[in-house]
C-alpha positions as CSV (number, residue, x, y, z in Angstrom):
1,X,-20.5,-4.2,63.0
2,X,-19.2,-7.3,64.5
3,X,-23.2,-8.7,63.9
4,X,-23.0,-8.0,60.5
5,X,-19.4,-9.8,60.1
6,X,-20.9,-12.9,61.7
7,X,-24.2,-13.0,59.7
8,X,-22.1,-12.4,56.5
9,X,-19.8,-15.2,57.5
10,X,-23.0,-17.5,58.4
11,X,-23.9,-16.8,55.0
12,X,-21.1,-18.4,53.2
13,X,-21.2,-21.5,52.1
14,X,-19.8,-24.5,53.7
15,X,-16.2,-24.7,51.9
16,X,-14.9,-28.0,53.0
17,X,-17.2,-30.0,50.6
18,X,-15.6,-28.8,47.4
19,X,-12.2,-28.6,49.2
20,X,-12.2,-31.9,49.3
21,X,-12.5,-32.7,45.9
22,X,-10.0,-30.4,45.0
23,X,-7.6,-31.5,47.6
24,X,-7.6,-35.0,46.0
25,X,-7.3,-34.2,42.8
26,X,-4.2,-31.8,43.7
27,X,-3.0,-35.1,45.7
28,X,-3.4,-36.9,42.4
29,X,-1.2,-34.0,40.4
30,X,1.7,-34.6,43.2
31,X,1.6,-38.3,43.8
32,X,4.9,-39.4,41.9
33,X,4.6,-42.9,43.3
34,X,3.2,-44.0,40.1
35,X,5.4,-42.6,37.6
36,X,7.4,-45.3,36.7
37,X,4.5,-47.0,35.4
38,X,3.6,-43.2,34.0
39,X,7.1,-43.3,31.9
40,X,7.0,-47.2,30.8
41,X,3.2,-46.7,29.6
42,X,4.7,-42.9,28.0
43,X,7.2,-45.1,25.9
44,X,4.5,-47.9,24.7
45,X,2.3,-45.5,23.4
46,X,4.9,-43.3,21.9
47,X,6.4,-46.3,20.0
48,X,3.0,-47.4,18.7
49,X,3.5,-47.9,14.6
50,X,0.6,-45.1,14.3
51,X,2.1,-43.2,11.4
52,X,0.1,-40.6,10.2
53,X,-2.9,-41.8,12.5
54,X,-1.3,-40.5,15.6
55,X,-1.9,-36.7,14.0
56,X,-5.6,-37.7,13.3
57,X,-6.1,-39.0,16.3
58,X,-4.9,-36.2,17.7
59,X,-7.5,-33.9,16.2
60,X,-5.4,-32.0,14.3
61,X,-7.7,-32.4,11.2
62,X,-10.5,-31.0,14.0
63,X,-8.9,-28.1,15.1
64,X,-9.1,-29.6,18.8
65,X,-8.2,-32.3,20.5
66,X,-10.9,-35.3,19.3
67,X,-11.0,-37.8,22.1
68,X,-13.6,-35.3,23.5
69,X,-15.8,-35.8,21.0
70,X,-15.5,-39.7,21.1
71,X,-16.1,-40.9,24.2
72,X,-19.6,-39.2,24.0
73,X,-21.0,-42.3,22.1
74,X,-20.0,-45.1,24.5
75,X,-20.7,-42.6,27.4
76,X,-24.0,-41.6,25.8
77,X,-24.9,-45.7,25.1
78,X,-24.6,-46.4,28.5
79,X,-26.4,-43.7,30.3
80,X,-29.2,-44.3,27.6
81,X,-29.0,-48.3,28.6
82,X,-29.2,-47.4,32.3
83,X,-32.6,-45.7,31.5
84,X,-34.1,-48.7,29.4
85,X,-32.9,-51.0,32.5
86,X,-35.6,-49.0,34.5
87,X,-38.3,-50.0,32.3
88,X,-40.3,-53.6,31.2
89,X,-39.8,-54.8,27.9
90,X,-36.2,-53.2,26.8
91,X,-33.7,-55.4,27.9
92,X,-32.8,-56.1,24.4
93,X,-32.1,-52.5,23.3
94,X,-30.4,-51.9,26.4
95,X,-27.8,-54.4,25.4
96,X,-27.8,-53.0,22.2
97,X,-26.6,-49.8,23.5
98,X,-24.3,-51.3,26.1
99,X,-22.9,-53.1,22.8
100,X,-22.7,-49.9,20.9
101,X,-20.5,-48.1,23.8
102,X,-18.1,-51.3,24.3
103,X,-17.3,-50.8,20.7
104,X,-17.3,-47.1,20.8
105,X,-14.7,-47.0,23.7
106,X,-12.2,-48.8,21.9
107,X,-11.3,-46.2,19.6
108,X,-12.3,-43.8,21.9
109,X,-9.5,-45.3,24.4
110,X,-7.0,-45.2,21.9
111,X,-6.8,-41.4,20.5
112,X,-7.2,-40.6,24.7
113,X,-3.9,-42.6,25.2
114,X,-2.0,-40.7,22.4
115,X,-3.0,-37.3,23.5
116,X,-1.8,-38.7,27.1
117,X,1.3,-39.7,26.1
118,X,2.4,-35.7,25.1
119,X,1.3,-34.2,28.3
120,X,3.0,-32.8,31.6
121,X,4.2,-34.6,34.3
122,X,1.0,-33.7,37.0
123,X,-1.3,-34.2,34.4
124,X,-0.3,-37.6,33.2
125,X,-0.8,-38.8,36.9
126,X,-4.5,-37.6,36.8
127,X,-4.7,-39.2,33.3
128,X,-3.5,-42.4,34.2
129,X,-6.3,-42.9,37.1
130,X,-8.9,-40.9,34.6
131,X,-8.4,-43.8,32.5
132,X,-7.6,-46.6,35.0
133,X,-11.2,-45.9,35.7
134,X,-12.4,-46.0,32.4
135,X,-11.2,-49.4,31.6
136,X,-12.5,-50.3,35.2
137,X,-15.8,-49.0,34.0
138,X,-15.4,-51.1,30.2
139,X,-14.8,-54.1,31.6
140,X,-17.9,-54.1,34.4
141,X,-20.1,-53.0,30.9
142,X,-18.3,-56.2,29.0
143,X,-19.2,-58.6,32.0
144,X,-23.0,-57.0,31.9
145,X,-23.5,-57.7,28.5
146,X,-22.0,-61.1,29.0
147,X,-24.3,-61.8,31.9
148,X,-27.3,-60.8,30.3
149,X,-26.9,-62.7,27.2
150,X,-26.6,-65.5,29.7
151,X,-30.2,-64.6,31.2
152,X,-28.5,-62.9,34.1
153,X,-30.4,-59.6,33.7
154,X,-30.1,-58.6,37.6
155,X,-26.4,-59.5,37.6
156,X,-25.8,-57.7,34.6
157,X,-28.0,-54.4,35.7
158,X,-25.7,-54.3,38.9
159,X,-22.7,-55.1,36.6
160,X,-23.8,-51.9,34.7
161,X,-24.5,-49.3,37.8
162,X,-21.1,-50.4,38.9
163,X,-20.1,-49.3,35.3
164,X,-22.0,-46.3,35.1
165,X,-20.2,-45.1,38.2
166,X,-16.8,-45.9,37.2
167,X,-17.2,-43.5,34.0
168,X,-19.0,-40.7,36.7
169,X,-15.7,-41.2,38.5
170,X,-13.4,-41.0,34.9
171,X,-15.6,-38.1,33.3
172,X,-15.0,-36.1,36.3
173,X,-11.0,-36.6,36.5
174,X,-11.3,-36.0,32.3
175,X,-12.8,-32.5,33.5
176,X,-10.3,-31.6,35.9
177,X,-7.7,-32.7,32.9
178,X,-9.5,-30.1,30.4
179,X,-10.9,-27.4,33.0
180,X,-8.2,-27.6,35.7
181,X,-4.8,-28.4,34.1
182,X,-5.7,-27.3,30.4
183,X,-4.8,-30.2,28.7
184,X,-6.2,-30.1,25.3
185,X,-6.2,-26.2,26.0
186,X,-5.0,-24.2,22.9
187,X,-2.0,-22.3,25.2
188,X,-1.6,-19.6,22.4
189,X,-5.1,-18.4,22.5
190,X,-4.8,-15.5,24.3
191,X,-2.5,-13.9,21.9
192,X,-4.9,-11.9,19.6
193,X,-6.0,-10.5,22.8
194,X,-3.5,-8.4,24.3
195,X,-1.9,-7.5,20.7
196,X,-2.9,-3.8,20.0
197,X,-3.4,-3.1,16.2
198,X,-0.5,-1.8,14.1
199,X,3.0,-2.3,13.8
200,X,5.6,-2.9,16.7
201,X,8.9,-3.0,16.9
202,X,10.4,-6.5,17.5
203,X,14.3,-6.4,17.0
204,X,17.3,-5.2,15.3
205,X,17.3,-6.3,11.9
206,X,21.6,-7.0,12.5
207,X,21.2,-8.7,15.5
208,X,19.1,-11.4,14.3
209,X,21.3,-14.9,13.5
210,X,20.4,-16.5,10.7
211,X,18.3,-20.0,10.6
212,X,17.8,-19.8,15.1
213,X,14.9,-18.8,16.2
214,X,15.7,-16.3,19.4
215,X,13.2,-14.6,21.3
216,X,11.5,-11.2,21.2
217,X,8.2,-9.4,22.0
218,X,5.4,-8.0,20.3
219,X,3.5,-5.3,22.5
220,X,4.6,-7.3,25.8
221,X,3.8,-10.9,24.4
222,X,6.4,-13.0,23.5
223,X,7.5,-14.5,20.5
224,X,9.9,-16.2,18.4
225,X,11.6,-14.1,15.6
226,X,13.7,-16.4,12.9
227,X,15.6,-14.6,9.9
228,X,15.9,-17.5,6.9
229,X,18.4,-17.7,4.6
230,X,16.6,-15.4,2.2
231,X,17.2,-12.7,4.8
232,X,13.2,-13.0,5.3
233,X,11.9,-12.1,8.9
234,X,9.3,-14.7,10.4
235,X,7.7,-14.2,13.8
236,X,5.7,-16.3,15.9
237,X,4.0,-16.2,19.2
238,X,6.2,-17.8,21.1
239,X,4.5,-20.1,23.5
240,X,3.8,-23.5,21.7
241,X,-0.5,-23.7,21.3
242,X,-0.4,-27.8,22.6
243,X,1.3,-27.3,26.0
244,X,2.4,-23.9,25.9
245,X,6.5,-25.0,24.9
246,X,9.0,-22.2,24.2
247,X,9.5,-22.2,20.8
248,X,12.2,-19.5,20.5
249,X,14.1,-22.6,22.0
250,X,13.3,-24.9,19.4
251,X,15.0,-25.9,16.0
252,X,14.0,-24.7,12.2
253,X,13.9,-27.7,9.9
254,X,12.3,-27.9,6.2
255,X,11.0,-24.1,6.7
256,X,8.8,-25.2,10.0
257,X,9.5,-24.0,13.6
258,X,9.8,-27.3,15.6
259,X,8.6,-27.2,19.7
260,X,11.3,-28.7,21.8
261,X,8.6,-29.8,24.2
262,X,6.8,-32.2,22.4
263,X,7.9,-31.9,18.4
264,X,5.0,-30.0,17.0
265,X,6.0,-28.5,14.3
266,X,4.5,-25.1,12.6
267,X,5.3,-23.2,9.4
268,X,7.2,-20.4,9.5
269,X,5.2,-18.4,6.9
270,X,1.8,-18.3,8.2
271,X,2.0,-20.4,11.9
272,X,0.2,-23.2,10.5
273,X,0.9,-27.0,12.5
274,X,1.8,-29.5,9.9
275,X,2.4,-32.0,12.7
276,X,1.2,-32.5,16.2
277,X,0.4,-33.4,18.2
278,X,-0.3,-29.5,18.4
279,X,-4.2,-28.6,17.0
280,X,-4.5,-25.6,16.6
281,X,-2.3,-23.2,14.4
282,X,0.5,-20.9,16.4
283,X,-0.4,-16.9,15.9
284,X,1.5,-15.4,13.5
285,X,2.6,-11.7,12.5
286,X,3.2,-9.9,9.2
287,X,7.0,-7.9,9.3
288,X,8.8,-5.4,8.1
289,X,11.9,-3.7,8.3
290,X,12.0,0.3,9.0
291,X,15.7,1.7,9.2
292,X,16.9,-1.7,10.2
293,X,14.2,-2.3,12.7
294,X,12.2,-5.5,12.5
295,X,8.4,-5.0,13.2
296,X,5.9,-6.9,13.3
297,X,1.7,-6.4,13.3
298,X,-0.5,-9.3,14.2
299,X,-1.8,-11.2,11.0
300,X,-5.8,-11.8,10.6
301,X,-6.6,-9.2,13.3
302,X,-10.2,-8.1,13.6
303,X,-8.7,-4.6,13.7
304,X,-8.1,-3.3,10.3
């Protein structure tokens, strides 16, 4: 027996590689020596003139965040340029393509600052060196390109390895961001999982104010029940879908349910976000009242 526990325990893998990485990263989440900087950045971006951009750049025309989807042009460029730099004869389309992604980042920057801006505390601090690295890694690309339109090619090759590295280092904090702390995440996804089919009892029809959202639950999952002025019974899965925001603590205003977390704001009649920077649309559940009792069934379910 005691054989068999130490070949099994010679079998495991060596832990303290990937320990490592995750150590620093967790480091990263609980380093608050930066966010001073984190708030005065927060306030710049927030106070940005955006208008009706900021919910674009968002995604919330995409369903999902869409900075994901942009930075694979400029990062796509520049790992295609660092293949043509290991070949005769290309060194014009690699600065084409080291062009392209200098131009592609800029946008690319710009919607990942706004979704920044509307996250937690710990993730914001591995944001801010997620994209301290990218804008390390933009301007290395921006001095290769200069260099080699100078007929430095060697510099500007070495320029660009530096570069590529500084976006390994900024792809790999943008995963732990989107794998690790589930920013981007839709936080109301798992909703249509746990609801059985059929109806359940929420509340007390009488016990419901009028206009205030309070909370309740539907099957075990929580939600946000809000009686309008019609006497009309709305409900809601309470946790917010952007950051996962109580929204039985929120306000109603102009017949939407209004996250105190972060503002996104959904409509009461079908859960649909009319403003972000929420993506996705908050679950929502048909009602009724039965001898003054207020239930509610899931709405769309797969489930007849």
């Amino acid at each position: 027996m005691r054989r068999a526990t130490e070949a099994a325990g010679r079998a495991l893998p060596d832990a303290s590689g990937p320990g490592r990485v995750l150590r620093t990263t967790d480091k990263l989440e609980r380093f608050s020596g930066a966010d001073r900087i984190v708030r005065q950045v927060q306030r710049l971006v927030r106070a940005a003139p955006l208008g009706r951009a900021r919910d674009a750049l968002h995604g919330r025309w995409l369903g999902h965040p869409v900075h994901p989807l942009m930075v694979q042009v400029p990062i796509g460029s520049w790992m295609s340029a660092a293949v043509l730099d290991t070949m005769p004869g290309q060194r014009r389309a690699a600065r084409t393509l080291i062009a392209t992604g200098i131009v592609a980042a800029l946008p690319a920057a710009v919607a990942g600052w706004v979704d920044w801006a509307e996250l937690h505390r710990q993730q914001m601090r591995v944001g801010l060196v997620h994209a301290a690295a990218n804008v390390a890694a933009l301007g290395l690309y921006t001095g290769s390109l200069t260099a080699r339109l100078r007929g430095r090619e060697a510099l500007g090759r070495l320029l660009a390895l530096g570069g590529l590295s500084a976006v390994g280092v900024g792809g790999a904090l943008g995963g732990h961001l989107a794998y690790r702390q589930a920013s981007g995440a839709n936080h109301a996804e798992f909703v249509p999982h746990l609801v059985t089919p059929g109806w359940h009892k929420v509340a007390d029809l009488a016990g419901l104010p009028e206009g205030r959202p309070v909370r309740g639950e539907v099957d075990g999952v929580a939600v946000a029940v809000v009686r309008d002025a019609s006497g009309s019974v709305h409900v809601l899965a309470d946790r917010c879908s952007h950051m996962g925001g109580p929204l039985s603590q929120g306000t109603v205003v102009d017949g939407c349910l209004r996250c105190p977390w972060h503002g996104s704001a959904f409509r009461l009649s079908d859960g649909w976000n009319v403003r972000g920077p929420a993506t996705a649309p908050q679950p929502s559940f048909d009602t009724r009242v039965v001898d003054g009792r207020v239930e509610a069934r899931l709405r769309f379910s797969d489930v007849p």
